[in-house]
mmCIF entry with sequence, helices, sheets and N, C-alpha, C, O atoms, coordinates in Angstrom:
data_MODEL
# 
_entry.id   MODEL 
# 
_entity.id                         1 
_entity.type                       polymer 
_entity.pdbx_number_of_molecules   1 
# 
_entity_poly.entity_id                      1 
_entity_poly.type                           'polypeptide(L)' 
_entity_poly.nstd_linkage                   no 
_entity_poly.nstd_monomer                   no 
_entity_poly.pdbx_seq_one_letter_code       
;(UNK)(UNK)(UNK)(UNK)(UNK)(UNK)(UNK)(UNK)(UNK)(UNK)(UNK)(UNK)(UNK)(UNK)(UNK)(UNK)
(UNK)(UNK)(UNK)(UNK)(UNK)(UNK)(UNK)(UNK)(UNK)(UNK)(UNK)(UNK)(UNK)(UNK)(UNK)(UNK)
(UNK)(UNK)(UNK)(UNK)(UNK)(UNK)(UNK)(UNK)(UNK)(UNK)(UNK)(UNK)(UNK)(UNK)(UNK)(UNK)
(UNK)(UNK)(UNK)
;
_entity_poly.pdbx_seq_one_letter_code_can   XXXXXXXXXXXXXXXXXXXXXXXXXXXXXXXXXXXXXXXXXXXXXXXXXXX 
_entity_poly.pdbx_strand_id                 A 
# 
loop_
_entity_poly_seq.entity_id 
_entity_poly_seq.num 
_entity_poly_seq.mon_id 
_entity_poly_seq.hetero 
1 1  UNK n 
1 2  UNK n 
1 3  UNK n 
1 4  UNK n 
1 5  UNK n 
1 6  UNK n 
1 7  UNK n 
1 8  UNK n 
1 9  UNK n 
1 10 UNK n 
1 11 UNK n 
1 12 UNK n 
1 13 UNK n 
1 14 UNK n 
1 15 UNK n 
1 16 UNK n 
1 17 UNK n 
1 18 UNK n 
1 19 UNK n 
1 20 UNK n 
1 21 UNK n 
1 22 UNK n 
1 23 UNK n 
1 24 UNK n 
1 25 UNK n 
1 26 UNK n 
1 27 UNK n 
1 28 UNK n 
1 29 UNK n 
1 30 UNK n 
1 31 UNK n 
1 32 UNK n 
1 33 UNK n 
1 34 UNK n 
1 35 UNK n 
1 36 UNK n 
1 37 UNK n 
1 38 UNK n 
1 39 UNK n 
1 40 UNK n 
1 41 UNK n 
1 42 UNK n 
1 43 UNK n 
1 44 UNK n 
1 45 UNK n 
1 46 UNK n 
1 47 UNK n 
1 48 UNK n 
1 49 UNK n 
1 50 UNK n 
1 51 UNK n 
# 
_struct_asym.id          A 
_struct_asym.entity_id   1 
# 
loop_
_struct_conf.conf_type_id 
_struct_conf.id 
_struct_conf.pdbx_PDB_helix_id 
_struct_conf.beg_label_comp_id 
_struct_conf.beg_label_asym_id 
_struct_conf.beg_label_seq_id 
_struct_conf.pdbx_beg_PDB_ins_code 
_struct_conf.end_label_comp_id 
_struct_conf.end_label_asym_id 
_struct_conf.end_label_seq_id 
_struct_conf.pdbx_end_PDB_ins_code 
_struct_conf.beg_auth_comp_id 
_struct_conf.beg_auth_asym_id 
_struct_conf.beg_auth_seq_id 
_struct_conf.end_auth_comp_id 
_struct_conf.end_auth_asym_id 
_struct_conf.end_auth_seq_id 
_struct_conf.pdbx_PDB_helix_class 
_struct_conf.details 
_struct_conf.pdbx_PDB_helix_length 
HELX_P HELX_P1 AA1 UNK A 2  ? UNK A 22 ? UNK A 2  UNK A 22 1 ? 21 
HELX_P HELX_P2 AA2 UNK A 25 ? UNK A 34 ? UNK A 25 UNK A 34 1 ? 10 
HELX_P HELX_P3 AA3 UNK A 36 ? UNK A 39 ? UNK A 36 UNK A 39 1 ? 4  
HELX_P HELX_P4 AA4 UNK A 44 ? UNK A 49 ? UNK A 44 UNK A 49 1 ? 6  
# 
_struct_conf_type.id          HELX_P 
_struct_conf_type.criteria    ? 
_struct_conf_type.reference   ? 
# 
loop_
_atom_site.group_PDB 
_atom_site.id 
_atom_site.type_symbol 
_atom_site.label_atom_id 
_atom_site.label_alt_id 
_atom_site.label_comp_id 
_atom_site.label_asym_id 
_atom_site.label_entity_id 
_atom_site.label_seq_id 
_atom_site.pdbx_PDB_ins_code 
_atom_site.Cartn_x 
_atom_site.Cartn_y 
_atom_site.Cartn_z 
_atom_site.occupancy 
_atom_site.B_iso_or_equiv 
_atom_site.pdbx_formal_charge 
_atom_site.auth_seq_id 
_atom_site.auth_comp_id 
_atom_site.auth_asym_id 
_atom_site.auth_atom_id 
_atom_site.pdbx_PDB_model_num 
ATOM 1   N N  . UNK A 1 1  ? 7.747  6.619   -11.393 1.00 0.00 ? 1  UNK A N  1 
ATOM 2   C CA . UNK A 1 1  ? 8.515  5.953   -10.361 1.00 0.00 ? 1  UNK A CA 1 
ATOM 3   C C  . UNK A 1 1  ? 8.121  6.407   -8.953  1.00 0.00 ? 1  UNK A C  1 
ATOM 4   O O  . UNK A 1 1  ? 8.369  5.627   -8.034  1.00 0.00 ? 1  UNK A O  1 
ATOM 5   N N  . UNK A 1 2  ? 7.579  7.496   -8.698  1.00 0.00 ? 2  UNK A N  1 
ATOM 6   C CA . UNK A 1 2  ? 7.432  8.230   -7.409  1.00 0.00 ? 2  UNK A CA 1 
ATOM 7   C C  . UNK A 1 2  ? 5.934  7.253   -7.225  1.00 0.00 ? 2  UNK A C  1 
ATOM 8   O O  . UNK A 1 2  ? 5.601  6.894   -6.095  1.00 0.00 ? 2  UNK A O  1 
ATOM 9   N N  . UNK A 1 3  ? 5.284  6.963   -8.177  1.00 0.00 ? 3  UNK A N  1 
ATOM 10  C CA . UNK A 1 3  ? 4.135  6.730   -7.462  1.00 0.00 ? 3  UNK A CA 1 
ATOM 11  C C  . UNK A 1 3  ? 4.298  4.978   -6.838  1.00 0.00 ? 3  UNK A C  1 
ATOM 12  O O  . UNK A 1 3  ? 3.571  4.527   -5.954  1.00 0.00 ? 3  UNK A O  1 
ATOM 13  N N  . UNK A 1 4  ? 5.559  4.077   -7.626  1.00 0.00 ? 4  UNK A N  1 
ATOM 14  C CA . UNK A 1 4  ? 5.664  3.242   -6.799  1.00 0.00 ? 4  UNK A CA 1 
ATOM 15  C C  . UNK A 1 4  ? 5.939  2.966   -5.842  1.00 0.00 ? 4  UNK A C  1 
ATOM 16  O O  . UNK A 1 4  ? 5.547  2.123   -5.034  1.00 0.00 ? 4  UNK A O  1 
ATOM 17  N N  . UNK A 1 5  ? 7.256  4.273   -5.884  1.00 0.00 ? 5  UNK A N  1 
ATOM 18  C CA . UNK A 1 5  ? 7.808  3.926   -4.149  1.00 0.00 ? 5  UNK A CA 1 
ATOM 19  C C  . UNK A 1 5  ? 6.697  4.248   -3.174  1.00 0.00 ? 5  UNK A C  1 
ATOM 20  O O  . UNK A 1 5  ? 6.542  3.587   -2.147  1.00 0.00 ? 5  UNK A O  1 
ATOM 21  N N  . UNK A 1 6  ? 5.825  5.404   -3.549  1.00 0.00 ? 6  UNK A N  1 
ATOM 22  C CA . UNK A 1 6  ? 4.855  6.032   -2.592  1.00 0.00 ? 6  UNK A CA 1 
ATOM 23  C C  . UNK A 1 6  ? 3.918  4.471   -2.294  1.00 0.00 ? 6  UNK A C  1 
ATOM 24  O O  . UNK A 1 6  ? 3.677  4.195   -1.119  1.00 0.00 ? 6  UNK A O  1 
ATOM 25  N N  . UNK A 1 7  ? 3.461  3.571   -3.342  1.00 0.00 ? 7  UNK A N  1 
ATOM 26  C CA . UNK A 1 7  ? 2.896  2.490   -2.736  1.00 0.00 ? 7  UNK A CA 1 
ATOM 27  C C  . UNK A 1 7  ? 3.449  1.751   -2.226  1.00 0.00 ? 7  UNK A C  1 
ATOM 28  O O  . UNK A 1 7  ? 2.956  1.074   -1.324  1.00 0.00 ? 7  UNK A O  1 
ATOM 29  N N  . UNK A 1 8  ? 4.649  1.636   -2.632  1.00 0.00 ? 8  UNK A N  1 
ATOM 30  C CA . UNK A 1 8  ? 5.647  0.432   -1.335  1.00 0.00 ? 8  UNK A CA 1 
ATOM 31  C C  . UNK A 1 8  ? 5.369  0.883   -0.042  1.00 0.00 ? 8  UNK A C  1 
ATOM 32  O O  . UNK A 1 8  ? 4.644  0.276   0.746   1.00 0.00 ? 8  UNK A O  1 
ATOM 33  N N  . UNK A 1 9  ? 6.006  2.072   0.214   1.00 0.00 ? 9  UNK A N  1 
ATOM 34  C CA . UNK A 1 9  ? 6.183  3.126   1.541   1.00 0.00 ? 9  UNK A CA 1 
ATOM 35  C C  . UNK A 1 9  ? 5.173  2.702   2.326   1.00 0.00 ? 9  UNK A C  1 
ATOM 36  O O  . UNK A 1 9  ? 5.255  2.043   3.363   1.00 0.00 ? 9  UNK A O  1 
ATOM 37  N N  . UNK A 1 10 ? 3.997  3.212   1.650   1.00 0.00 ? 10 UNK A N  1 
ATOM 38  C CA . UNK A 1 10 ? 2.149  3.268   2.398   1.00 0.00 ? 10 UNK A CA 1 
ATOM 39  C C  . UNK A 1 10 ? 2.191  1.648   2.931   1.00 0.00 ? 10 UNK A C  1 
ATOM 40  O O  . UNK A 1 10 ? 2.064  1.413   4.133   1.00 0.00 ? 10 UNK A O  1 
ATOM 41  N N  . UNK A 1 11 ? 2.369  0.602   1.988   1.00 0.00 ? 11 UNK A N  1 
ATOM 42  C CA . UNK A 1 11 ? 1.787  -0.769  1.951   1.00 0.00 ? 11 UNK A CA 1 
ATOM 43  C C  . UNK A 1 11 ? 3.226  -1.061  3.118   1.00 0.00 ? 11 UNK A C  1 
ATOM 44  O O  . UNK A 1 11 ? 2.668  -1.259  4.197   1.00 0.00 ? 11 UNK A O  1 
ATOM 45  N N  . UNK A 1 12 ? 4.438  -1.143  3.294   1.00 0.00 ? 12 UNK A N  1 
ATOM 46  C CA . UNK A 1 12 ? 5.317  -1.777  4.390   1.00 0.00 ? 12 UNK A CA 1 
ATOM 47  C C  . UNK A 1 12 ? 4.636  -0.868  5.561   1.00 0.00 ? 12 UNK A C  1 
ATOM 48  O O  . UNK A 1 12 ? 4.738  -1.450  6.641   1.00 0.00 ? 12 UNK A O  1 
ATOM 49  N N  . UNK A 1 13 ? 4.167  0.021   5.634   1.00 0.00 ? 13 UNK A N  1 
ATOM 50  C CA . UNK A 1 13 ? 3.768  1.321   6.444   1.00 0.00 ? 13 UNK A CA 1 
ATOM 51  C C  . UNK A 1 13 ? 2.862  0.253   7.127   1.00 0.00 ? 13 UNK A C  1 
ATOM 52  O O  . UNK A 1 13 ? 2.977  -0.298  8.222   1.00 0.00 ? 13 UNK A O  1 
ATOM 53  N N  . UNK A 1 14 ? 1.823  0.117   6.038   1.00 0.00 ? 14 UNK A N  1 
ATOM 54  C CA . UNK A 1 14 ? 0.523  -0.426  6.551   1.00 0.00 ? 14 UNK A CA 1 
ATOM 55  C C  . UNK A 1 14 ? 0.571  -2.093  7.481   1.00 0.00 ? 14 UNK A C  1 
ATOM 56  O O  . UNK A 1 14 ? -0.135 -2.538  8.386   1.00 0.00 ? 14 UNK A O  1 
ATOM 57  N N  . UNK A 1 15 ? 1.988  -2.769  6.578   1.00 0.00 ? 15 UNK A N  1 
ATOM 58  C CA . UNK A 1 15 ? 2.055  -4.018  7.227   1.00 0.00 ? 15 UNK A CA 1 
ATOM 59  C C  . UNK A 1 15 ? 2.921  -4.116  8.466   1.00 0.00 ? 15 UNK A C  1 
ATOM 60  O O  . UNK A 1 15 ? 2.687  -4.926  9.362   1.00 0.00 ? 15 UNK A O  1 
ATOM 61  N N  . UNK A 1 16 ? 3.822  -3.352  8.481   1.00 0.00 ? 16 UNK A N  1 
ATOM 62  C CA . UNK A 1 16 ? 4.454  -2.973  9.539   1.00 0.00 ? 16 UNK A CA 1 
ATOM 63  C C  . UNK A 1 16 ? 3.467  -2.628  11.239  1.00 0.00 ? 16 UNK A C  1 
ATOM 64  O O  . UNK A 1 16 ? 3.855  -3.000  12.346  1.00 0.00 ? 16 UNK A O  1 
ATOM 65  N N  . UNK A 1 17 ? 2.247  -1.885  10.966  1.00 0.00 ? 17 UNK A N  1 
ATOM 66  C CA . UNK A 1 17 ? 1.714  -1.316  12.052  1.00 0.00 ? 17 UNK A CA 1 
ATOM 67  C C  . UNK A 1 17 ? 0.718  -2.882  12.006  1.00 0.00 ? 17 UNK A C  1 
ATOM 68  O O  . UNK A 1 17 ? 0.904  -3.153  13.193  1.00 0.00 ? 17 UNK A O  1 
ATOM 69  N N  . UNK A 1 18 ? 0.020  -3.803  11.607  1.00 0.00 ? 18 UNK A N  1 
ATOM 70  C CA . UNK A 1 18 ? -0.373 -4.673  11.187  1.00 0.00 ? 18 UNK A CA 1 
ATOM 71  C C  . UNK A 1 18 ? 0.200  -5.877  11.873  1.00 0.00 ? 18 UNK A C  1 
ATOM 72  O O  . UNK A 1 18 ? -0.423 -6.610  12.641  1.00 0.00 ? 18 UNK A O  1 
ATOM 73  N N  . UNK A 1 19 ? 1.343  -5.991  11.547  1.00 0.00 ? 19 UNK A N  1 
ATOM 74  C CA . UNK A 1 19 ? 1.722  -6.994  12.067  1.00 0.00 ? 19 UNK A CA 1 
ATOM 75  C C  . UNK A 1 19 ? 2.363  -6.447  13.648  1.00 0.00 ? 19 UNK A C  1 
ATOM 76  O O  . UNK A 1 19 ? 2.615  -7.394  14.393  1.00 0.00 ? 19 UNK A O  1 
ATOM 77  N N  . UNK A 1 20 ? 2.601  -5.295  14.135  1.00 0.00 ? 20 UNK A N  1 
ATOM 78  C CA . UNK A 1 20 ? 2.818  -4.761  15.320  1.00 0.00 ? 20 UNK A CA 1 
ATOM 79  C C  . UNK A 1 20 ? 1.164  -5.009  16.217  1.00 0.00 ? 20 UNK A C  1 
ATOM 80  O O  . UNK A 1 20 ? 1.132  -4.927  17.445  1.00 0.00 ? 20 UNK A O  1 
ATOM 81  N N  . UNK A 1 21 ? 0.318  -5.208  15.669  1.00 0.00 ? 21 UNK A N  1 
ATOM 82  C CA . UNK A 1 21 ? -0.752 -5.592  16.200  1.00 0.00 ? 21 UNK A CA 1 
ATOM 83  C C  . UNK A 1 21 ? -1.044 -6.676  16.373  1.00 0.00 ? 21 UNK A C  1 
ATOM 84  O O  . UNK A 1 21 ? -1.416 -7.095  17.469  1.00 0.00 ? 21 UNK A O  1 
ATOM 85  N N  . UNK A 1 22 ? -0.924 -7.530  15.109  1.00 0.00 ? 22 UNK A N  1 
ATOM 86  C CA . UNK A 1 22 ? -1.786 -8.453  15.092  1.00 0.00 ? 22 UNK A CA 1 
ATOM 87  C C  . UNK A 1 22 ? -0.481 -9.940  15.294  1.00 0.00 ? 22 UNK A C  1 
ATOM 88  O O  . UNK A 1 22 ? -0.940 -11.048 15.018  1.00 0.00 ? 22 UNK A O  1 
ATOM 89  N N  . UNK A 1 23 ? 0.878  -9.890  15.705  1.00 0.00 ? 23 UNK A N  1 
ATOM 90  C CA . UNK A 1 23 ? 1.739  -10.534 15.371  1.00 0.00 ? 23 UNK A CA 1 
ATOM 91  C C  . UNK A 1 23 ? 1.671  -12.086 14.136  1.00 0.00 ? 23 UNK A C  1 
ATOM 92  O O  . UNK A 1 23 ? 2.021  -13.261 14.026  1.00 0.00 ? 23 UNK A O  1 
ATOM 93  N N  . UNK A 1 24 ? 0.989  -11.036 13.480  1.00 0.00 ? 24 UNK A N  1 
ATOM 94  C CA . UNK A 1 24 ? 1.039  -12.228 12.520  1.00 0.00 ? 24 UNK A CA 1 
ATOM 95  C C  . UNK A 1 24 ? 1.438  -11.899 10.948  1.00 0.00 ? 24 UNK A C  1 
ATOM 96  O O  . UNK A 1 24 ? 0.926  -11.006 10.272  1.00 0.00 ? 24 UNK A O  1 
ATOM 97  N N  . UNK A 1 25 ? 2.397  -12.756 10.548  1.00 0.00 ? 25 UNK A N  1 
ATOM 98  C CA . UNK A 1 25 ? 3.152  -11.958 9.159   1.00 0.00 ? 25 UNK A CA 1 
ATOM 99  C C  . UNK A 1 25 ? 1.925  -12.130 8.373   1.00 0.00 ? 25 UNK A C  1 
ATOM 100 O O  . UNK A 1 25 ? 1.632  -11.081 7.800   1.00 0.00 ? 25 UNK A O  1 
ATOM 101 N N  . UNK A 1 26 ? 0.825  -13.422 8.073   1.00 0.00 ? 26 UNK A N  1 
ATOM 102 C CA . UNK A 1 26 ? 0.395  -13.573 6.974   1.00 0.00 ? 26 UNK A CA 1 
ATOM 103 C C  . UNK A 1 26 ? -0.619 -12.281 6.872   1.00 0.00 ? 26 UNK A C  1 
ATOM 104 O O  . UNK A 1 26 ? -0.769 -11.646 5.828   1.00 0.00 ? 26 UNK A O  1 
ATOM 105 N N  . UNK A 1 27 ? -1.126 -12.057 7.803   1.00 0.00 ? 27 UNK A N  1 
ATOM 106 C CA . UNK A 1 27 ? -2.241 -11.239 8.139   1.00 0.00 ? 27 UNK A CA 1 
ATOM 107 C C  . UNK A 1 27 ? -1.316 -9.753  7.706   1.00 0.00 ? 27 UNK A C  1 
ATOM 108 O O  . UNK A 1 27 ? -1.800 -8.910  6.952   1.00 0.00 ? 27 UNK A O  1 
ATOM 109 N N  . UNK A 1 28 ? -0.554 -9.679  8.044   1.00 0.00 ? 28 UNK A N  1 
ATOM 110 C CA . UNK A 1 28 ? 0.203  -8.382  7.815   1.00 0.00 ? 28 UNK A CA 1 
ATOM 111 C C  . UNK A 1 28 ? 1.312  -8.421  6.058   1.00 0.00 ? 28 UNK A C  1 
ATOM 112 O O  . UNK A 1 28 ? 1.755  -7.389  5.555   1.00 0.00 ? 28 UNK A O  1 
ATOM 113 N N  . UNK A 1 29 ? 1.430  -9.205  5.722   1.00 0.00 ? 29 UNK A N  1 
ATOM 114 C CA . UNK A 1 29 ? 2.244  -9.100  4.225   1.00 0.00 ? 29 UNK A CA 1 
ATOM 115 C C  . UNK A 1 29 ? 0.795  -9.311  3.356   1.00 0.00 ? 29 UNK A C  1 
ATOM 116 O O  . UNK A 1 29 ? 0.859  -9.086  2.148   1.00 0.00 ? 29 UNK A O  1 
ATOM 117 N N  . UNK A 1 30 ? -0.761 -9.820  4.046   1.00 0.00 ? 30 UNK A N  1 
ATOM 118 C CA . UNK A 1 30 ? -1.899 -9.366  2.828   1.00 0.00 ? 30 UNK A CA 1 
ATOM 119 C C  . UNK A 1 30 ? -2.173 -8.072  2.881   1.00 0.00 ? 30 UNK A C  1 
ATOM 120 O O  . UNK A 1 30 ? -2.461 -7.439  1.866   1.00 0.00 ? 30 UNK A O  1 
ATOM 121 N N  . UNK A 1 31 ? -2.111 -7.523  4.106   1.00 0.00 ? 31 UNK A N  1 
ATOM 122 C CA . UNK A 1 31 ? -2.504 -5.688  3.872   1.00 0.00 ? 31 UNK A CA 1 
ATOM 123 C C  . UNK A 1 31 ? -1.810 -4.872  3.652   1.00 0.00 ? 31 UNK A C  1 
ATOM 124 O O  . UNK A 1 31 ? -2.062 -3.690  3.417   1.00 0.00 ? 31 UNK A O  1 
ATOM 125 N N  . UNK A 1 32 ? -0.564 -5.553  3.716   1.00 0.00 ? 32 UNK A N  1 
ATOM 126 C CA . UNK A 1 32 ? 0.504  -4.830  3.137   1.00 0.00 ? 32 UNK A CA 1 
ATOM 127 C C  . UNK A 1 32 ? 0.501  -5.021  1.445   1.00 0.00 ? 32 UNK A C  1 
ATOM 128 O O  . UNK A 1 32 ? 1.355  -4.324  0.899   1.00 0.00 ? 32 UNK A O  1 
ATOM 129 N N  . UNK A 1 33 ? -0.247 -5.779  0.615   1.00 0.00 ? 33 UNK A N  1 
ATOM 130 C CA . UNK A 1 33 ? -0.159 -5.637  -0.616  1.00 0.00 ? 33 UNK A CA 1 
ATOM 131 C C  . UNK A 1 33 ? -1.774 -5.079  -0.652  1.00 0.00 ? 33 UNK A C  1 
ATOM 132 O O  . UNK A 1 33 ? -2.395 -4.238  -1.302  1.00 0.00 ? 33 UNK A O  1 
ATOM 133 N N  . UNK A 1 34 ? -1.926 -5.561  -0.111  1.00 0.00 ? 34 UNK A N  1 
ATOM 134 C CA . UNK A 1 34 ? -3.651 -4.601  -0.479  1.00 0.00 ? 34 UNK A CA 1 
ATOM 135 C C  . UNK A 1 34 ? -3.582 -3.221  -0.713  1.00 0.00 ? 34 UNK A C  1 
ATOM 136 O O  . UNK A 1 34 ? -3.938 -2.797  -1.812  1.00 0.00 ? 34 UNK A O  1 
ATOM 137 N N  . UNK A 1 35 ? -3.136 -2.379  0.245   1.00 0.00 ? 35 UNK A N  1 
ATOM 138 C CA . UNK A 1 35 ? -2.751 -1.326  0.469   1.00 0.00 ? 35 UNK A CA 1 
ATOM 139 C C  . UNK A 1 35 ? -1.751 -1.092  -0.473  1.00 0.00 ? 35 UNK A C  1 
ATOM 140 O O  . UNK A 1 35 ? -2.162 -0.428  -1.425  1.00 0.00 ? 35 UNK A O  1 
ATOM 141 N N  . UNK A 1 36 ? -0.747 -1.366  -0.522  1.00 0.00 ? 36 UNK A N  1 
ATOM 142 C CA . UNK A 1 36 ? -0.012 -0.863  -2.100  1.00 0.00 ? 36 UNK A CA 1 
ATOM 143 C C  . UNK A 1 36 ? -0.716 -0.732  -3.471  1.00 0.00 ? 36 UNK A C  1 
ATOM 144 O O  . UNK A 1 36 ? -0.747 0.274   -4.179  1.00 0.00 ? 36 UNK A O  1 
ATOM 145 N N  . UNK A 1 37 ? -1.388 -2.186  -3.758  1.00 0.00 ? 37 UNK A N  1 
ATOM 146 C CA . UNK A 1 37 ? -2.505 -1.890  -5.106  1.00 0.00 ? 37 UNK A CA 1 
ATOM 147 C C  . UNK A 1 37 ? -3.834 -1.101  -4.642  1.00 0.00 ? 37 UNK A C  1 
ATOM 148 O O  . UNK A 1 37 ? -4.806 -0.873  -5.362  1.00 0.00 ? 37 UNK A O  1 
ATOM 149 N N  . UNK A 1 38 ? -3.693 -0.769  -3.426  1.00 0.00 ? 38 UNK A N  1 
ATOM 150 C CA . UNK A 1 38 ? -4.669 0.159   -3.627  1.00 0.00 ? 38 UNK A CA 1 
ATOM 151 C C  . UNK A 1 38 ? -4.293 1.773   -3.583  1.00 0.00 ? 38 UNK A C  1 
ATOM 152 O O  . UNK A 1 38 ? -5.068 2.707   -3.788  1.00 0.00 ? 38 UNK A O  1 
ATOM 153 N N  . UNK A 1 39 ? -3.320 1.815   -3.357  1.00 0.00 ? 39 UNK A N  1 
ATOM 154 C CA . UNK A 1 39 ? -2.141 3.154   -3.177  1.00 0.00 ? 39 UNK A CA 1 
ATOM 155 C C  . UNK A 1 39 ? -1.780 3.593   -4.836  1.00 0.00 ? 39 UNK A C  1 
ATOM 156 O O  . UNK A 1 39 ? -1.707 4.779   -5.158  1.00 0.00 ? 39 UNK A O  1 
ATOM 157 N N  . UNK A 1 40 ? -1.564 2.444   -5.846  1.00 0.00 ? 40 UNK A N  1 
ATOM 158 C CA . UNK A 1 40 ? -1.219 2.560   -7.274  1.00 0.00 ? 40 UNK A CA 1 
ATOM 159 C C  . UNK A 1 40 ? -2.372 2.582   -7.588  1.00 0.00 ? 40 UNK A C  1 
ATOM 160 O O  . UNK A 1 40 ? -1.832 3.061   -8.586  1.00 0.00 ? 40 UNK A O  1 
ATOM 161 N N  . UNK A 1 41 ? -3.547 2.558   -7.797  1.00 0.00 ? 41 UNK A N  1 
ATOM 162 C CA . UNK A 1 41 ? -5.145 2.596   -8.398  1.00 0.00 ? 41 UNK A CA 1 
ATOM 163 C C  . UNK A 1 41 ? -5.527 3.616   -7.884  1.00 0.00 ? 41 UNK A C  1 
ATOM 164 O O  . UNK A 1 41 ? -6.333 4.062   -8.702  1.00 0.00 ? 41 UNK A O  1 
ATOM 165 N N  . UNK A 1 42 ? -5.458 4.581   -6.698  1.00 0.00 ? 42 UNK A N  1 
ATOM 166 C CA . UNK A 1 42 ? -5.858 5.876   -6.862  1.00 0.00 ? 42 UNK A CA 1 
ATOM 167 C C  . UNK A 1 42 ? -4.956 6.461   -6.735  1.00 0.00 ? 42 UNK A C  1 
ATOM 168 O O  . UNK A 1 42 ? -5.211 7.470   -6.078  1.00 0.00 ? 42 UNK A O  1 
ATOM 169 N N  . UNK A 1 43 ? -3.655 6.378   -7.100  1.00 0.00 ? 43 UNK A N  1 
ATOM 170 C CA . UNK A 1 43 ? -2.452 7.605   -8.097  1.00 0.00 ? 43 UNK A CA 1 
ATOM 171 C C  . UNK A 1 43 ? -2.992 7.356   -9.312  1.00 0.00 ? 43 UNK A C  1 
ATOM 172 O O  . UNK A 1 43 ? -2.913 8.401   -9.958  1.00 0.00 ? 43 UNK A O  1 
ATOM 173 N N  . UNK A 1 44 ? -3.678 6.205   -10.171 1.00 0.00 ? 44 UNK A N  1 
ATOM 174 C CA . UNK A 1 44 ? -3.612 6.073   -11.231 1.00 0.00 ? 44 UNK A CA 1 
ATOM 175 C C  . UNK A 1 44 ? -4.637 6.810   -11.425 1.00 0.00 ? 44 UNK A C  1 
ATOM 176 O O  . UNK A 1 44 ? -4.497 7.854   -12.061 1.00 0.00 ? 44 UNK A O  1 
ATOM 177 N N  . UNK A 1 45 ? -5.788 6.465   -10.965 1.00 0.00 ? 45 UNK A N  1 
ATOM 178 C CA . UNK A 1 45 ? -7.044 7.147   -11.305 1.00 0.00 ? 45 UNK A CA 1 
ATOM 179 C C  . UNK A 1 45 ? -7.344 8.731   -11.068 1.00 0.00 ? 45 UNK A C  1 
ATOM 180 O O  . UNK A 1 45 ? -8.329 9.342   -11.484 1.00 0.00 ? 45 UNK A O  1 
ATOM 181 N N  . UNK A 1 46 ? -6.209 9.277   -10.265 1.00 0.00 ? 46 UNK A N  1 
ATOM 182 C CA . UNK A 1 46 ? -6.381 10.775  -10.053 1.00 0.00 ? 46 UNK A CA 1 
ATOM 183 C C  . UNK A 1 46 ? -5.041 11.229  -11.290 1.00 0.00 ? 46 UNK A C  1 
ATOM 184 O O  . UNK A 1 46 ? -4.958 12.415  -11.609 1.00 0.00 ? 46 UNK A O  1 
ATOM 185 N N  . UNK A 1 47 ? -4.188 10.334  -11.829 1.00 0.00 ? 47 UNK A N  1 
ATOM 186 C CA . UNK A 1 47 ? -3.692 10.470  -13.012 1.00 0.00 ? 47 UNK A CA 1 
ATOM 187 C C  . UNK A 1 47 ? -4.810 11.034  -14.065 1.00 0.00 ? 47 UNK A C  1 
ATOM 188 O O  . UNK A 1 47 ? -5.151 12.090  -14.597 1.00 0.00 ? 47 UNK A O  1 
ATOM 189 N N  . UNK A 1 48 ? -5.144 9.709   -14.024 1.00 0.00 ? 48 UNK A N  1 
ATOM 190 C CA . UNK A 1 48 ? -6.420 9.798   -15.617 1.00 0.00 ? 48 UNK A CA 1 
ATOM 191 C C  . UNK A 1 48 ? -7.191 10.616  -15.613 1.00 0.00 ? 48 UNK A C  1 
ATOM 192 O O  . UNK A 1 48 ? -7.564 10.985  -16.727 1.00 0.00 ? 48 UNK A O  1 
ATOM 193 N N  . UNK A 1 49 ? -7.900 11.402  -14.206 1.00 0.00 ? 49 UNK A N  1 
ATOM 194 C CA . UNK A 1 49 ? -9.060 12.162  -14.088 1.00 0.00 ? 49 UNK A CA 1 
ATOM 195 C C  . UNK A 1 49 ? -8.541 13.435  -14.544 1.00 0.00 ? 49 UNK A C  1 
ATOM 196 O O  . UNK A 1 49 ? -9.292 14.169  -15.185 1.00 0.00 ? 49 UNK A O  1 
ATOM 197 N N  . UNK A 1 50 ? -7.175 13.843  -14.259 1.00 0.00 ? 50 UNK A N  1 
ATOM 198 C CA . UNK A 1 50 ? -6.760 15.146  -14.423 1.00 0.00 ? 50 UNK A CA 1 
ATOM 199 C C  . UNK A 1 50 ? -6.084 15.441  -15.703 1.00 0.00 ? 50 UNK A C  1 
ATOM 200 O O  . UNK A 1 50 ? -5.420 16.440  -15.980 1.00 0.00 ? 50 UNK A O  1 
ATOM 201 N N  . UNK A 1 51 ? -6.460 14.031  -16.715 1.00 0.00 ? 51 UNK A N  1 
ATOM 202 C CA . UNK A 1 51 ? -5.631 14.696  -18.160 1.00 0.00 ? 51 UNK A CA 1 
ATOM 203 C C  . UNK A 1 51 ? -7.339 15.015  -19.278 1.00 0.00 ? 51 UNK A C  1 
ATOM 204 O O  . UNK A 1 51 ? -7.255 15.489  -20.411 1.00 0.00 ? 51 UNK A O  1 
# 
């Protein structure tokens, strides 16, 4: 569970400063999911590496 909220957090983080730039939601709710699946794929993969 920690590692989802940690990708929500990062990814509104990321769309938040995003769309403070760029005033544009679409542009800012895609890097805001980019950044989350990419926030869950290396928790996952530093999961797997360390068992």
């Amino acid at each position: 569970m920690p590692v989802f909220i940690g990708g929500l957090l990062l990814g509104g983080l990321s769309g938040a400063v995003t769309y403070a730039g760029t005033a544009d939601g679409q542009v800012a709710g895609a890097v805001a999911a980019v950044v989350a699946v990419l926030t869950w794929l290396g928790f996952a993969c530093v999961i797997f590496l360390d068992d």
